[in-house]
N, CA, C and O atoms as CSV, one atom per row, in Angstrom:
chain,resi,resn,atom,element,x,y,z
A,1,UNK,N,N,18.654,24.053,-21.352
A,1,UNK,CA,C,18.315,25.200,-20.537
A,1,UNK,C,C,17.280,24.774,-19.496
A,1,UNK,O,O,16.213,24.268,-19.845
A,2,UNK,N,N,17.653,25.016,-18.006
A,2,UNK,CA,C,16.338,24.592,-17.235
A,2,UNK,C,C,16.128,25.965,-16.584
A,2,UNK,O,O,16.864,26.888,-16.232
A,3,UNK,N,N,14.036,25.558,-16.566
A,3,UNK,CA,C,13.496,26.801,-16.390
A,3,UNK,C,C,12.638,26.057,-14.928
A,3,UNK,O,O,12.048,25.008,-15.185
A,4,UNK,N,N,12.561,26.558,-13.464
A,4,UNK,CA,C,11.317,26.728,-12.923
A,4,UNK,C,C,10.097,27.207,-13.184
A,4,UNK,O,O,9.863,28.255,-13.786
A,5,UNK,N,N,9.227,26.374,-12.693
A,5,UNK,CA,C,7.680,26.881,-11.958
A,5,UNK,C,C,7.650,27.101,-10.436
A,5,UNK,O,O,7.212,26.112,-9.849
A,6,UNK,N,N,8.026,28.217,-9.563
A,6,UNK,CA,C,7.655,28.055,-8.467
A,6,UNK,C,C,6.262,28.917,-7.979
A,6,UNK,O,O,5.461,29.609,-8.608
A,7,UNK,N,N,6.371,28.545,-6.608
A,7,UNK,CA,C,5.071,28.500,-6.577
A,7,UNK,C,C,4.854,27.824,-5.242
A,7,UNK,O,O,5.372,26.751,-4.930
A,8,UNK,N,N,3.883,28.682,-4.325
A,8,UNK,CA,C,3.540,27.161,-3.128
A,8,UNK,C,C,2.713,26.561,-3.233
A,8,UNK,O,O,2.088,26.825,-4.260
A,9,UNK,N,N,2.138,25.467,-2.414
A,9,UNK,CA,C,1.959,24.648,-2.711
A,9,UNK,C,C,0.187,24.772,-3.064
A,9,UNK,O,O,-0.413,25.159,-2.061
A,10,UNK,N,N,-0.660,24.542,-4.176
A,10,UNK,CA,C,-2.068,24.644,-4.378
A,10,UNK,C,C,-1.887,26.188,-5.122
A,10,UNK,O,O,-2.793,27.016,-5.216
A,11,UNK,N,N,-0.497,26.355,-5.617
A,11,UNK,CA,C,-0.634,27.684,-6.581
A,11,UNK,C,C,-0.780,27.352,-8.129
A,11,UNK,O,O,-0.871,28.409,-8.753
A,12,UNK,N,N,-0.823,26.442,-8.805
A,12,UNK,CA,C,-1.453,25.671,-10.215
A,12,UNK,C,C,-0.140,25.507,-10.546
A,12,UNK,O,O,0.053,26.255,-11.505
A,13,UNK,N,N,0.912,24.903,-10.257
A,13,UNK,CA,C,1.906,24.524,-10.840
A,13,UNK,C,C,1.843,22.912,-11.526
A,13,UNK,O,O,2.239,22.645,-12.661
A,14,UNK,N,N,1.598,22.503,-11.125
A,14,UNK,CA,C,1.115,20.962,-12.080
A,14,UNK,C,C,0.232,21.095,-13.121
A,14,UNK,O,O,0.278,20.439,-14.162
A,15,UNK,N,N,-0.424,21.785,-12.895
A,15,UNK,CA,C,-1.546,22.472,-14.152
A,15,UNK,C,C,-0.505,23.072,-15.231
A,15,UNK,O,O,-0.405,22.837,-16.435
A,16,UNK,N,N,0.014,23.672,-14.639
A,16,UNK,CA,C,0.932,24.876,-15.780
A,16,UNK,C,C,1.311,23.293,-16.476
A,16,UNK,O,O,0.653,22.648,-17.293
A,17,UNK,N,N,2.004,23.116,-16.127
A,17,UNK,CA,C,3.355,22.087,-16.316
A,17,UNK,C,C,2.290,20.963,-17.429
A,17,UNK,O,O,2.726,20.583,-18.515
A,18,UNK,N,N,1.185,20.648,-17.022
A,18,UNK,CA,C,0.748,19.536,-18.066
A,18,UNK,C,C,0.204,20.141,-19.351
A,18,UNK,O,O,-0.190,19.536,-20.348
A,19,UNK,N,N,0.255,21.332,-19.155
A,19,UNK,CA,C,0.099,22.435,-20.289
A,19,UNK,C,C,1.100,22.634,-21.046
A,19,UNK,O,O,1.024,23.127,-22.171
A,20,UNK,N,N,2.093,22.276,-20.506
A,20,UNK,CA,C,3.014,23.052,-21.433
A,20,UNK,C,C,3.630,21.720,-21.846
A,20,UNK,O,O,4.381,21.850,-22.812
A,21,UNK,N,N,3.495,20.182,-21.274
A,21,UNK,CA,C,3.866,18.846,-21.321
A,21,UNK,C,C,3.235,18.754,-22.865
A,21,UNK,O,O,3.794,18.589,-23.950
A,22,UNK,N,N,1.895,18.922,-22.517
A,22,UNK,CA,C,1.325,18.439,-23.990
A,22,UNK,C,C,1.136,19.785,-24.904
A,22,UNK,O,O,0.200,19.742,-25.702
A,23,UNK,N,N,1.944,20.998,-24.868
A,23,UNK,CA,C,2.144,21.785,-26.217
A,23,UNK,C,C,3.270,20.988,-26.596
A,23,UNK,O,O,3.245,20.575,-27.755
A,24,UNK,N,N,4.022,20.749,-26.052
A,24,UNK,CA,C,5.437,20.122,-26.442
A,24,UNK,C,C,5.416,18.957,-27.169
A,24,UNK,O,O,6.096,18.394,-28.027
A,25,UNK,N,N,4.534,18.805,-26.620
A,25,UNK,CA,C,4.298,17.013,-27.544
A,25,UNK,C,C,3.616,16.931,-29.069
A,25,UNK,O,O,3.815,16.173,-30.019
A,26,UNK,N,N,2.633,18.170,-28.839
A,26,UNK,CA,C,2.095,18.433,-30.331
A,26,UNK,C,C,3.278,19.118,-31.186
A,26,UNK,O,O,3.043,18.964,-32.384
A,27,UNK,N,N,4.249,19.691,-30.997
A,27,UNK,CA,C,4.901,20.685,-31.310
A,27,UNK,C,C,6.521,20.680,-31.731
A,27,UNK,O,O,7.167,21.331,-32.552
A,28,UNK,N,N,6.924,19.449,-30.605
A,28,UNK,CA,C,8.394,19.060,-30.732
A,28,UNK,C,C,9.047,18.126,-31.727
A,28,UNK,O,O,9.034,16.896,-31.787
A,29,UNK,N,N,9.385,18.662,-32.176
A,29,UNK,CA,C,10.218,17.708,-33.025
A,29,UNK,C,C,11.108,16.250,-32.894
A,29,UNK,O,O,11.585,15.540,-33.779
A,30,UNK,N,N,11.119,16.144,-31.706
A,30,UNK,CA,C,11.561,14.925,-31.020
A,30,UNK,C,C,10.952,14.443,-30.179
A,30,UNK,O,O,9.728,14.432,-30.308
A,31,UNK,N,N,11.535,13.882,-29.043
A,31,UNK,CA,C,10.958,13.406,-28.060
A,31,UNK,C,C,10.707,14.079,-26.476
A,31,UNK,O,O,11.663,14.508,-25.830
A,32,UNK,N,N,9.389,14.108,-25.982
A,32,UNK,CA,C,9.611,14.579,-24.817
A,32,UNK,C,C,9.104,13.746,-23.593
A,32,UNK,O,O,8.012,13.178,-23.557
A,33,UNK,N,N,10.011,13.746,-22.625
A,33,UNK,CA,C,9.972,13.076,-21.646
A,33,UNK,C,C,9.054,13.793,-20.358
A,33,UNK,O,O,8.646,14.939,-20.545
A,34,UNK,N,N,8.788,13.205,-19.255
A,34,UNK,CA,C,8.067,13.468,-18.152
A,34,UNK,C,C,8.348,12.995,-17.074
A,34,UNK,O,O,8.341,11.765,-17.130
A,35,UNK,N,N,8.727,13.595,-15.590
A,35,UNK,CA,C,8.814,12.784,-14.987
A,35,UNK,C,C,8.547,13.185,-14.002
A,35,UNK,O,O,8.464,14.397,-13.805
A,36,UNK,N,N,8.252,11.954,-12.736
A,36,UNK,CA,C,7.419,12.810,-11.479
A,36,UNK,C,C,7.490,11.499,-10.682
A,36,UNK,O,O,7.735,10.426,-11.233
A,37,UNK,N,N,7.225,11.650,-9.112
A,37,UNK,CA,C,7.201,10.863,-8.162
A,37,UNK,C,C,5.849,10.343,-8.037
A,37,UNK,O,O,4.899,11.020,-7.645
A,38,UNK,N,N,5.791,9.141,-8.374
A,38,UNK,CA,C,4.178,8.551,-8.267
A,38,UNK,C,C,3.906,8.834,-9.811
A,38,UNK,O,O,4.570,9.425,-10.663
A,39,UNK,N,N,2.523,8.106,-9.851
A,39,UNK,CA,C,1.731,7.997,-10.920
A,39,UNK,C,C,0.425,9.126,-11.447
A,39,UNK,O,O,-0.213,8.967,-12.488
A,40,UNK,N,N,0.263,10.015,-10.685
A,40,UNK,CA,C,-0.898,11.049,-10.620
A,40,UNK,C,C,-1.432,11.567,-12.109
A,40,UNK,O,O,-2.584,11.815,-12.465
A,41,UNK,N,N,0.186,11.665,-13.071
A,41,UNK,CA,C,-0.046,12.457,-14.115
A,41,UNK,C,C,-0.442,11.694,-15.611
A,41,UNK,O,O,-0.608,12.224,-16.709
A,42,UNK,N,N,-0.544,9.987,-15.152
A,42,UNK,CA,C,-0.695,9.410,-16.180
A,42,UNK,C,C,-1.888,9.581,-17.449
A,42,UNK,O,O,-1.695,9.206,-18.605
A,43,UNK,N,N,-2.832,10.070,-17.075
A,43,UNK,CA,C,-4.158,10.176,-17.765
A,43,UNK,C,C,-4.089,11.804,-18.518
A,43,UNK,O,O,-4.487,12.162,-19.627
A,44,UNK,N,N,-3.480,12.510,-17.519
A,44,UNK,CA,C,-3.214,14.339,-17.902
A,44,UNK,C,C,-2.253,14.666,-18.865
A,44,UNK,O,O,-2.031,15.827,-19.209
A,45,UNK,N,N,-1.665,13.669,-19.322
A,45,UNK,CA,C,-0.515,14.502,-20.045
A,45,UNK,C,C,-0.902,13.404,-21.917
A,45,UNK,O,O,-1.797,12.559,-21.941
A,46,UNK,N,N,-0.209,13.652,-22.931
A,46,UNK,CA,C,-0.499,13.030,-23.880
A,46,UNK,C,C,0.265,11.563,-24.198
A,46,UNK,O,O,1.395,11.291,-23.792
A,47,UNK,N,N,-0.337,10.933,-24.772
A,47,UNK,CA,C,0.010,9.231,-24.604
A,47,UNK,C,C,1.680,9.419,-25.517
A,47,UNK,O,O,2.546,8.582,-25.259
A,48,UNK,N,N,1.913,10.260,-26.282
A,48,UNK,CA,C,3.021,10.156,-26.830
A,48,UNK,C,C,4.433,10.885,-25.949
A,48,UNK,O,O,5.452,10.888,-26.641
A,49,UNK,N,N,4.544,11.285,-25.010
A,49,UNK,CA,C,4.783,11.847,-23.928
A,49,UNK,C,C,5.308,10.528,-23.286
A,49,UNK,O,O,4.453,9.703,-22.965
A,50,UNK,N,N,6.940,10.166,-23.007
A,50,UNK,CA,C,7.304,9.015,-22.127
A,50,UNK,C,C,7.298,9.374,-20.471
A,50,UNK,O,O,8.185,9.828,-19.748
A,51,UNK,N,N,6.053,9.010,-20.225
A,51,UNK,CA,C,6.374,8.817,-18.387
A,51,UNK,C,C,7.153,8.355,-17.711
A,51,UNK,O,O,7.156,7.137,-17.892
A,52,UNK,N,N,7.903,8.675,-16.944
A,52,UNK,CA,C,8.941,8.054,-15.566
A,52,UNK,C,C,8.479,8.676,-14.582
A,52,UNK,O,O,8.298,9.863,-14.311
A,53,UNK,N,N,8.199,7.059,-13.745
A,53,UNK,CA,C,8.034,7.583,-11.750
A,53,UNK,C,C,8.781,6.944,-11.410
A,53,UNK,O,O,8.604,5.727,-11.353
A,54,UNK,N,N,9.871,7.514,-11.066
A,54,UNK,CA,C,10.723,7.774,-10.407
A,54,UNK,C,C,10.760,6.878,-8.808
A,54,UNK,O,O,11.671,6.804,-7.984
A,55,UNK,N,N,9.958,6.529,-8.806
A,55,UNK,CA,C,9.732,5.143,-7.751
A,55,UNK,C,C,9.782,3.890,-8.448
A,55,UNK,O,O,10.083,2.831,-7.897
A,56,UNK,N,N,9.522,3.998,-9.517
A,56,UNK,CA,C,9.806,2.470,-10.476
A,56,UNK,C,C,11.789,2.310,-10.663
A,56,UNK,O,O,12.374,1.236,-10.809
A,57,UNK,N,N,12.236,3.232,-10.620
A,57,UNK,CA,C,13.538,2.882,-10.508
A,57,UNK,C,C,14.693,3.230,-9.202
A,57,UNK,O,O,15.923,3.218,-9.254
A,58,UNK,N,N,13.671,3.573,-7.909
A,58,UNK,CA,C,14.593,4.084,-7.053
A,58,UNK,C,C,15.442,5.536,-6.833
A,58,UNK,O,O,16.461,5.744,-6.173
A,59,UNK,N,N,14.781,6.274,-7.486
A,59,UNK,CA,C,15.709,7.249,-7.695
A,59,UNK,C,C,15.202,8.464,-6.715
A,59,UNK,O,O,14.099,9.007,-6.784
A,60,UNK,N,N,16.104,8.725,-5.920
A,60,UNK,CA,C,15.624,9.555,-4.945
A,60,UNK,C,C,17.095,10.769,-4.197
A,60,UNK,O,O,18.120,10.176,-3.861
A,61,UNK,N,N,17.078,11.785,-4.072
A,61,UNK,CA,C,18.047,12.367,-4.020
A,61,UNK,C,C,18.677,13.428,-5.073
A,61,UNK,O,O,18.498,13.391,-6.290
A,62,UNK,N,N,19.520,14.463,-4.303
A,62,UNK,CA,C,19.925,15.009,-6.029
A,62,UNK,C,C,21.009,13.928,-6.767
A,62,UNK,O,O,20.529,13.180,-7.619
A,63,UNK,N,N,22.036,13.856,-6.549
A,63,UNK,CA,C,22.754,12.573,-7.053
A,63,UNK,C,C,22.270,11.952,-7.992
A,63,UNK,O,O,22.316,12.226,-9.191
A,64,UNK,N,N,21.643,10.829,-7.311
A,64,UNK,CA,C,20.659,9.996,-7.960
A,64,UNK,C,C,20.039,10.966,-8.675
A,64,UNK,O,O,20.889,11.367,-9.471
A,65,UNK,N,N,18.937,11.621,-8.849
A,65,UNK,CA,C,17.691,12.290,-9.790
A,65,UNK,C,C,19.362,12.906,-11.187
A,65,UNK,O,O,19.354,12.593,-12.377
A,66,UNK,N,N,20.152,13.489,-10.720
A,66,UNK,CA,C,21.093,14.120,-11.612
A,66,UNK,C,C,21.416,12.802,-12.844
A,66,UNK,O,O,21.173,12.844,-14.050
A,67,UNK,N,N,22.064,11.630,-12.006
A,67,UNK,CA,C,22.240,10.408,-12.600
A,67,UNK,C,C,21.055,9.684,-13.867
A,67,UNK,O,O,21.263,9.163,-14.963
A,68,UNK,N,N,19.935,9.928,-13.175
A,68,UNK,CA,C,19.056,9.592,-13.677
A,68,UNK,C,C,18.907,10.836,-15.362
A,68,UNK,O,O,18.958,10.501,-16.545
A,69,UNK,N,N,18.795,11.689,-14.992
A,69,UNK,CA,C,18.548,12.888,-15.820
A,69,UNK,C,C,19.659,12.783,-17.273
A,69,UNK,O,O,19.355,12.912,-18.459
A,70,UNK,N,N,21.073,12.489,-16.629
A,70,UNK,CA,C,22.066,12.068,-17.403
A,70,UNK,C,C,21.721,10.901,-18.108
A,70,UNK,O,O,21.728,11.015,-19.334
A,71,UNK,N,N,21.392,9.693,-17.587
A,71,UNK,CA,C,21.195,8.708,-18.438
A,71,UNK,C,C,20.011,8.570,-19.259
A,71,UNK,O,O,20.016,7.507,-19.880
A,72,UNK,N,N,19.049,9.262,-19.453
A,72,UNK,CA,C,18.064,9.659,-20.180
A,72,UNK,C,C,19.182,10.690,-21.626
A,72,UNK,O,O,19.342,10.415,-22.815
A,73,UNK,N,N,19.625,11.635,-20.950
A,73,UNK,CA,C,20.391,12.105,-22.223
A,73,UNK,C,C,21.771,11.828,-22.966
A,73,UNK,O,O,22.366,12.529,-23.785
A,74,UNK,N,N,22.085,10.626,-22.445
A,74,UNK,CA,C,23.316,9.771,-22.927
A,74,UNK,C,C,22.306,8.871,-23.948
A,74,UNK,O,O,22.501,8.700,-25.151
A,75,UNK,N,N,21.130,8.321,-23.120
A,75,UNK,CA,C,20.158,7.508,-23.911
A,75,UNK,C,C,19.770,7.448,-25.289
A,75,UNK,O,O,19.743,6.591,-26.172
A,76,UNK,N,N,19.444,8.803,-25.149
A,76,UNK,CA,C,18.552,9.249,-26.343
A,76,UNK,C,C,18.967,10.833,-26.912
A,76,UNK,O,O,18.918,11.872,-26.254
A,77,UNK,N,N,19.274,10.713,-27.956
A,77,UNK,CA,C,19.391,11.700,-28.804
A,77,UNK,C,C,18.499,13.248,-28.963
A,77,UNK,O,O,18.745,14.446,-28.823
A,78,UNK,N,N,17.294,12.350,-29.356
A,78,UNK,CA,C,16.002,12.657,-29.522
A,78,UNK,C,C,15.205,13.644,-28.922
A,78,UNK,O,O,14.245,14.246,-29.402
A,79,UNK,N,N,15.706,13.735,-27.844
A,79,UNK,CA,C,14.636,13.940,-26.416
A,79,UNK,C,C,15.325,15.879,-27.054
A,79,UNK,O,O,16.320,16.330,-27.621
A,80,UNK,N,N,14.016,16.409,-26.477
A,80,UNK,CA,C,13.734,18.066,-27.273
A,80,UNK,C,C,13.540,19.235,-25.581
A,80,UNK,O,O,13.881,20.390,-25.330
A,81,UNK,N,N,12.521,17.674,-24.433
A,81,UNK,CA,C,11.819,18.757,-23.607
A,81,UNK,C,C,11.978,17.525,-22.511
A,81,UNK,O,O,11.829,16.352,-22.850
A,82,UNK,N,N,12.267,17.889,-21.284
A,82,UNK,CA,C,12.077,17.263,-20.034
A,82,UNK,C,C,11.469,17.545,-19.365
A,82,UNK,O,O,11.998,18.595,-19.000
A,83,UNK,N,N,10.382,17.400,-18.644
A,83,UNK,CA,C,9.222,18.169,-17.528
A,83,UNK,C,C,9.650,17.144,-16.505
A,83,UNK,O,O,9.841,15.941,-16.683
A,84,UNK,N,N,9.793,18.062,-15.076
A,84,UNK,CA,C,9.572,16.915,-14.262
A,84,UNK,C,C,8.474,17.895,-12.731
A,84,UNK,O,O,8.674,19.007,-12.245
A,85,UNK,N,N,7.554,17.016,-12.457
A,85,UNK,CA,C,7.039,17.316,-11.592
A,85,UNK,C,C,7.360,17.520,-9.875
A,85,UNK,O,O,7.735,16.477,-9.338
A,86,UNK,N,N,7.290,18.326,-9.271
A,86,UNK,CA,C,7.931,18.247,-7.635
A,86,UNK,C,C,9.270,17.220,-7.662
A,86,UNK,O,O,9.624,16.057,-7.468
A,87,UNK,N,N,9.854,18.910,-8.157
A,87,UNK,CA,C,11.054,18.028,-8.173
A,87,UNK,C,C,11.913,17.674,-6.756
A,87,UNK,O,O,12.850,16.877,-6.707
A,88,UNK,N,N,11.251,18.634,-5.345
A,88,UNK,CA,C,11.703,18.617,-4.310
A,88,UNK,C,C,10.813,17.579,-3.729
A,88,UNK,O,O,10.553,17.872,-2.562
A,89,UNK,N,N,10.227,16.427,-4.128
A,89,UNK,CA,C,9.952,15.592,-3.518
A,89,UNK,C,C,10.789,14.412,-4.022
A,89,UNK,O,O,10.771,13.332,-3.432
A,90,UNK,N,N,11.432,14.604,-4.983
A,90,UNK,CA,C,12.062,13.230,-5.827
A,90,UNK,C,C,13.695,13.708,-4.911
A,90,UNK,O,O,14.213,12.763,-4.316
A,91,UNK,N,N,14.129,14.509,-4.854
A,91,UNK,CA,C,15.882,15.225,-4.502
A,91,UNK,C,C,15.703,15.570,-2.774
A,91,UNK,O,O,16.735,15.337,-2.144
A,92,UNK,N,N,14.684,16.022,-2.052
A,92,UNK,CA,C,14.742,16.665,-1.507
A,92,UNK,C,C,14.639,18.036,-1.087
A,92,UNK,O,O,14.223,18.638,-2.077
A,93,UNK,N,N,14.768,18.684,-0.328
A,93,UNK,CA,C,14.301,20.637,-0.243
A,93,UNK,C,C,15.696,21.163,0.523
A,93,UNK,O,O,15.466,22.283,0.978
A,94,UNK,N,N,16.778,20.823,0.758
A,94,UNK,CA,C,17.805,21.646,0.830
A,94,UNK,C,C,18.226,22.563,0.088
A,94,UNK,O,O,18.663,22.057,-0.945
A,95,UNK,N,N,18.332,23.840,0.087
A,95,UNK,CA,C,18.659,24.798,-0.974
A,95,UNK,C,C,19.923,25.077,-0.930
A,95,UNK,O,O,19.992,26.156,-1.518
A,96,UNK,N,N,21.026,24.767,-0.585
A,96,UNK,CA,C,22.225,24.405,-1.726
A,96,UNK,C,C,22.297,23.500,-2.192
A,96,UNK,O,O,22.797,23.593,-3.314
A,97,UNK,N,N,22.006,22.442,-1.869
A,97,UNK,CA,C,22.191,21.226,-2.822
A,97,UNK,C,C,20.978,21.578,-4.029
A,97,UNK,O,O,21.411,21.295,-5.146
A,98,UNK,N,N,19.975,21.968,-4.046
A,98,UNK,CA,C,19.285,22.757,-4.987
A,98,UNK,C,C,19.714,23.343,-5.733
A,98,UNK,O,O,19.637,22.893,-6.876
A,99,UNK,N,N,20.347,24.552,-5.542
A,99,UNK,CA,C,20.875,25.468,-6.537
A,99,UNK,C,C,22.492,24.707,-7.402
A,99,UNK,O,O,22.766,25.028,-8.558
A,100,UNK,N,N,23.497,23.588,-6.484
A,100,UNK,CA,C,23.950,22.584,-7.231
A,100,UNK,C,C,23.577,22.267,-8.466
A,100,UNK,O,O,23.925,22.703,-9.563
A,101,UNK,N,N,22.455,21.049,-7.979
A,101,UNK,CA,C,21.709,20.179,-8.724
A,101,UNK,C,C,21.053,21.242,-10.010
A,101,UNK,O,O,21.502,21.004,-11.132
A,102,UNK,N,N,20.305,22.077,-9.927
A,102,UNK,CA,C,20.392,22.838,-10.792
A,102,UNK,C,C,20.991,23.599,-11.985
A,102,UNK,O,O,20.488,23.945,-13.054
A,103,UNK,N,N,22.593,23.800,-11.317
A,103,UNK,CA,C,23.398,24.395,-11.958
A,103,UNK,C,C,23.650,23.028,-13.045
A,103,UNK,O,O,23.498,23.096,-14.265
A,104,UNK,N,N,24.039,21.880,-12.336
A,104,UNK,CA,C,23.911,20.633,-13.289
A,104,UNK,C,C,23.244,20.151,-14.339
A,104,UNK,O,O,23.705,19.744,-15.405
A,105,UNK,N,N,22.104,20.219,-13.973
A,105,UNK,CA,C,20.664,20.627,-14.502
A,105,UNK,C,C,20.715,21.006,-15.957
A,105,UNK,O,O,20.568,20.310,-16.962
A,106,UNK,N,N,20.941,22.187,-15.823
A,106,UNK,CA,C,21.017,22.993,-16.559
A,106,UNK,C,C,21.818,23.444,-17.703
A,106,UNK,O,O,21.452,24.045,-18.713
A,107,UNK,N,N,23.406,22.890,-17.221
A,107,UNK,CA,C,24.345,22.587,-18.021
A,107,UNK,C,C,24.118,21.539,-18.682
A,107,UNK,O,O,24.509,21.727,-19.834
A,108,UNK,N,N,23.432,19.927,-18.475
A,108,UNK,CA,C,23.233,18.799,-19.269
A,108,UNK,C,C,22.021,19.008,-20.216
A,108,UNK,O,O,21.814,18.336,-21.226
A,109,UNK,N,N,21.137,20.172,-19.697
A,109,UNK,CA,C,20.065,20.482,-20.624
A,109,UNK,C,C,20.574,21.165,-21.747
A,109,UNK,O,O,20.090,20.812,-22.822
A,110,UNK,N,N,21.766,22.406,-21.783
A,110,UNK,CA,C,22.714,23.137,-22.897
A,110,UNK,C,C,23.303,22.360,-23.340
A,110,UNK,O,O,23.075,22.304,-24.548
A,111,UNK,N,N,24.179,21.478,-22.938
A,111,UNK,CA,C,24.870,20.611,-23.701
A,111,UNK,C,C,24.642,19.746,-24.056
A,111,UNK,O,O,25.593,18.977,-24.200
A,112,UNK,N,N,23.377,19.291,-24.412
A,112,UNK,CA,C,22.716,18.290,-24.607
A,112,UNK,C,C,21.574,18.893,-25.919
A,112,UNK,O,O,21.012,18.175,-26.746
A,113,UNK,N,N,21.469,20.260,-25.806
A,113,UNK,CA,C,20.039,20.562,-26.806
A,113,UNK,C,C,19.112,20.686,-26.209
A,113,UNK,O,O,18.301,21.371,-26.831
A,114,UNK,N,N,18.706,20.319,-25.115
A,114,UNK,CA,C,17.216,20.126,-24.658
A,114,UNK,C,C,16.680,21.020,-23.194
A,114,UNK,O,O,17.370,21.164,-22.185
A,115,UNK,N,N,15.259,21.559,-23.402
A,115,UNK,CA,C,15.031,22.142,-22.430
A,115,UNK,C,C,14.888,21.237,-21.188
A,115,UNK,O,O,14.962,20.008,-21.209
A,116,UNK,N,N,14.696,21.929,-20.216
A,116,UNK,CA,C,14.129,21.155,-18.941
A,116,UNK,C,C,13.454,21.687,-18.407
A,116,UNK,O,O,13.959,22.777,-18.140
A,117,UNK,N,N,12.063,21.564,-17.853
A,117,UNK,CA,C,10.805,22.476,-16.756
A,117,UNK,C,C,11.295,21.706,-15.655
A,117,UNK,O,O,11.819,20.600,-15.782
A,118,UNK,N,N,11.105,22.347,-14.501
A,118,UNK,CA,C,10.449,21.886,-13.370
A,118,UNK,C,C,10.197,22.361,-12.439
A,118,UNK,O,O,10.974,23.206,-11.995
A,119,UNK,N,N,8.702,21.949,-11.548
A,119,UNK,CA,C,7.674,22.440,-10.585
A,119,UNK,C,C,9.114,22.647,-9.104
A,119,UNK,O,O,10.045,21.850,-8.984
A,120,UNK,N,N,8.902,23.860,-8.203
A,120,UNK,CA,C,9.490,23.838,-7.545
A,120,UNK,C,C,8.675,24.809,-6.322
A,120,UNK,O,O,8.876,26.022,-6.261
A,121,UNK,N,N,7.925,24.233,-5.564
A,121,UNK,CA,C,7.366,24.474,-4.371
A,121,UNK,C,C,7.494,25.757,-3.488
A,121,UNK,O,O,6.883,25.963,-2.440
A,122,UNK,N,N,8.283,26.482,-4.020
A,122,UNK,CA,C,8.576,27.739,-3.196
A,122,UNK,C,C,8.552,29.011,-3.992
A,122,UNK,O,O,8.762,29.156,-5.196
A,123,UNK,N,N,8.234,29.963,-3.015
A,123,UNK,CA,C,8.136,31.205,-3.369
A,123,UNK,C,C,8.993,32.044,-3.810
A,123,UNK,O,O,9.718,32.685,-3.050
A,124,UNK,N,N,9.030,32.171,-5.314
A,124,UNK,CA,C,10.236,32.793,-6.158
A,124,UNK,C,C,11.238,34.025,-5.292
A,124,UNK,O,O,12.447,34.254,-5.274
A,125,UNK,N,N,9.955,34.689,-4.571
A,125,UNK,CA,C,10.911,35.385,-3.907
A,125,UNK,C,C,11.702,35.503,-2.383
A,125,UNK,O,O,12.473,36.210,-1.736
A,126,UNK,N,N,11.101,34.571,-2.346
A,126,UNK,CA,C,12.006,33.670,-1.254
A,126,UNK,C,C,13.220,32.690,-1.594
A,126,UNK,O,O,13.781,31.879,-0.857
A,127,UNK,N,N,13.415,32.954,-2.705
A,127,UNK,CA,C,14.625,31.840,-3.314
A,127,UNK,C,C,16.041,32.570,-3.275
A,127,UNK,O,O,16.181,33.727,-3.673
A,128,UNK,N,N,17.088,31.786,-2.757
A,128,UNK,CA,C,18.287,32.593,-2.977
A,128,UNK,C,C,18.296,32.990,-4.536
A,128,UNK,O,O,17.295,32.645,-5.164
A,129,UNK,N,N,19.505,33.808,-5.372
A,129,UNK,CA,C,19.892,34.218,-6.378
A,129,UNK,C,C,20.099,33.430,-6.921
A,129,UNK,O,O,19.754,33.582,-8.093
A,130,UNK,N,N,20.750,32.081,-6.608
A,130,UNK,CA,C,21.961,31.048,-7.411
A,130,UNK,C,C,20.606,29.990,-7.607
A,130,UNK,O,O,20.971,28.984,-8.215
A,131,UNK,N,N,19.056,29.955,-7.232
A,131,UNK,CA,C,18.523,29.689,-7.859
A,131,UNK,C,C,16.615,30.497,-8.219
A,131,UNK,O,O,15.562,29.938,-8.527
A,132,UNK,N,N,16.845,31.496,-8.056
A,132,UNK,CA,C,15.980,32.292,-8.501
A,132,UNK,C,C,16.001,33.142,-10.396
A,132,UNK,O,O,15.181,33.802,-11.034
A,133,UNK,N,N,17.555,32.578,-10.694
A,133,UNK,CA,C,17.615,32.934,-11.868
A,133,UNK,C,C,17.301,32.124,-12.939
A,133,UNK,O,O,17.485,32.459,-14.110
A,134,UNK,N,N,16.602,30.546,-12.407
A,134,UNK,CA,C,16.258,29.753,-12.951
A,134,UNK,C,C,14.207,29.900,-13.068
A,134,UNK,O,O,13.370,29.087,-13.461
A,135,UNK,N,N,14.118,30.867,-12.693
A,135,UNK,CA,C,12.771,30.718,-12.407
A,135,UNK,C,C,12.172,31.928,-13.605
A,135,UNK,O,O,12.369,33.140,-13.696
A,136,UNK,N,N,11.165,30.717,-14.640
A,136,UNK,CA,C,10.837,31.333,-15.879
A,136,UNK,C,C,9.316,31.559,-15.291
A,136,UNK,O,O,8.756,32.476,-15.892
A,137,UNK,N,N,8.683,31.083,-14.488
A,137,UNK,CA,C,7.195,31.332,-14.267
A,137,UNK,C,C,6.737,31.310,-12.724
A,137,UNK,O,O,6.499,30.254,-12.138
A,138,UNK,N,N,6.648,32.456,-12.181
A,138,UNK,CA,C,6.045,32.494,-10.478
A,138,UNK,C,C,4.099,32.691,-10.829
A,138,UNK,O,O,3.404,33.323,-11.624
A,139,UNK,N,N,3.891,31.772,-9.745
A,139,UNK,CA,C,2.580,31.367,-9.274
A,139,UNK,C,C,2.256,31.351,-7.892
A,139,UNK,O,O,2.859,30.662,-7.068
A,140,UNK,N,N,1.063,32.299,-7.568
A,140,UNK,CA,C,0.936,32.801,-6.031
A,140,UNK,C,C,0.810,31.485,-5.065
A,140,UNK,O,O,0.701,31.621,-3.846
């Protein structure tokens, strides 16, 4: 199941998100992953928590980020919770290919078992429908 944080930009969405990174980690029964463009969140989130930046393997685009997302859950069994940080800096900010990538998203998170968060830069109510129904938490 994937849920948004939107929110513009300096509305505490990375905050939320490392909050809810490390309930998950005390809490989950498996494994939870993290992932984000750059290194910023290494010290904020809990050491048992697997980091990916997403610049260590090239991955940039929805395509790619989808690919990536897939081979994490072909990978591993295990995995309970996916967080990923600005996710429109890793894919891009086109909003159909957004609400796509999402719909994808979202289906590999159900059929797979596992939730998915992620931070998404815009104002919930400024979001079309096809992806405003993904949005579990708005932040001014």
């Amino acid at each position: 199941m994937l849920q948004l944080i939107s929110g513009k930009k300096g509305s505490g969405k990375t905050k939320k998100l490392i909050s809810m990174v490390n309930e998950a980690a005390e809490t989950s029964g498996g494994k939870v992953v993290c992932i984000e463009k750059g290194s910023k969140l290494t010290y904020d989130i809990a050491h048992k928590v697997r980091l990916f930046n997403t610049e260590d393997y090239q991955v940039s685009g929805f395509d790619t980020f989808y690919g990536f997302l897939a081979g994490i859950a072909a990978s591993d069994y295990d995995v309970t919770d996916i967080f990923v940080d600005s996710v429109a800096k890793i894919t891009g900010d086109d909003m159909k290919k957004a609400q796509g990538f999402f719909d994808k998203a979202n289906s590999i998170g159900m059929g797979n078992g596992f939730h998915i968060v992620m931070t998404f830069s815009h104002d919930a109510n400024e979001l079309p429908d096809g992806i405003r129904k993904y949005v579990a938490v708005k932040l001014g």
